[in-house]
N, C-alpha and C positions, 0 to 999 in steps of 0.2 A: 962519416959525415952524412949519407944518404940514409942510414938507416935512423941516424938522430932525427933529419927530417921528416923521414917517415913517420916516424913516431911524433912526432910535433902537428902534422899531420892530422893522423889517426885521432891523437888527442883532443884536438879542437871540432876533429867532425864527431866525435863521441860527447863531447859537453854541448857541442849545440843540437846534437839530436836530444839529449837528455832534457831542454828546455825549452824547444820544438813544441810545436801541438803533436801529437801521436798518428800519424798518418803512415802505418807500415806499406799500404800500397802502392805508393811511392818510392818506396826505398828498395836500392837492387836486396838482390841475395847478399852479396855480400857483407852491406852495408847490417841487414839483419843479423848476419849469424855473428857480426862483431860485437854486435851491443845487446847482444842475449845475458843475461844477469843482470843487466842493468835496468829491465822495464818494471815502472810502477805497479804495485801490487793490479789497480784497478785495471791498467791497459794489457795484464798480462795474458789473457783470454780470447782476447782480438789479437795479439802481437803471436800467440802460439798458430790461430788458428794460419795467417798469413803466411808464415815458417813454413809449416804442414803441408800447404798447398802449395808450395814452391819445391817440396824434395824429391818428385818426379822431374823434375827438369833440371835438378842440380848435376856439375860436374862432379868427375869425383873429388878433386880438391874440397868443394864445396860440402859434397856429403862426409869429407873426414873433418873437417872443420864444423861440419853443425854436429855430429855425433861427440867429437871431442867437448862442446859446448852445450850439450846437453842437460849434462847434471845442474849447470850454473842455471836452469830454468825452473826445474821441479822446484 
């Protein structure tokens, strides 16, 4: 039941980032490496650089979570 929420969750804060104005500076780490493949062709330049600049300070959870998520950007 919590992991259904979870994902009910996740899902609602990934459709309203999707139709959000684009403002990655804002958004934890977290929040970034979860909706990595999903950023619009034209924000995706501004949204890698924000990424990039954050991967010195990431945990390691975080840098196995943006390395796994990776591909989904190229």
């Amino acid at each position: 039941m919590l992991k259904f929420f979870a994902m009910l969750l996740s899902s609602l804060l990934l459709i309203s980032l999707l139709y959000a104005e684009e403002n990655f500076s804002e958004m934890s780490t977290q929040e970034l490496i979860s909706i990595m493949g999903y950023i619009k062709k034209e924000n995706l330049e501004k949204f890698k650089k924000e990424l990039e600049s954050r991967v010195l300070t990431m945990s390691e959870a975080e840098k196995k979570a943006y390395g796994k998520n990776l591909e989904k950007v190229k």
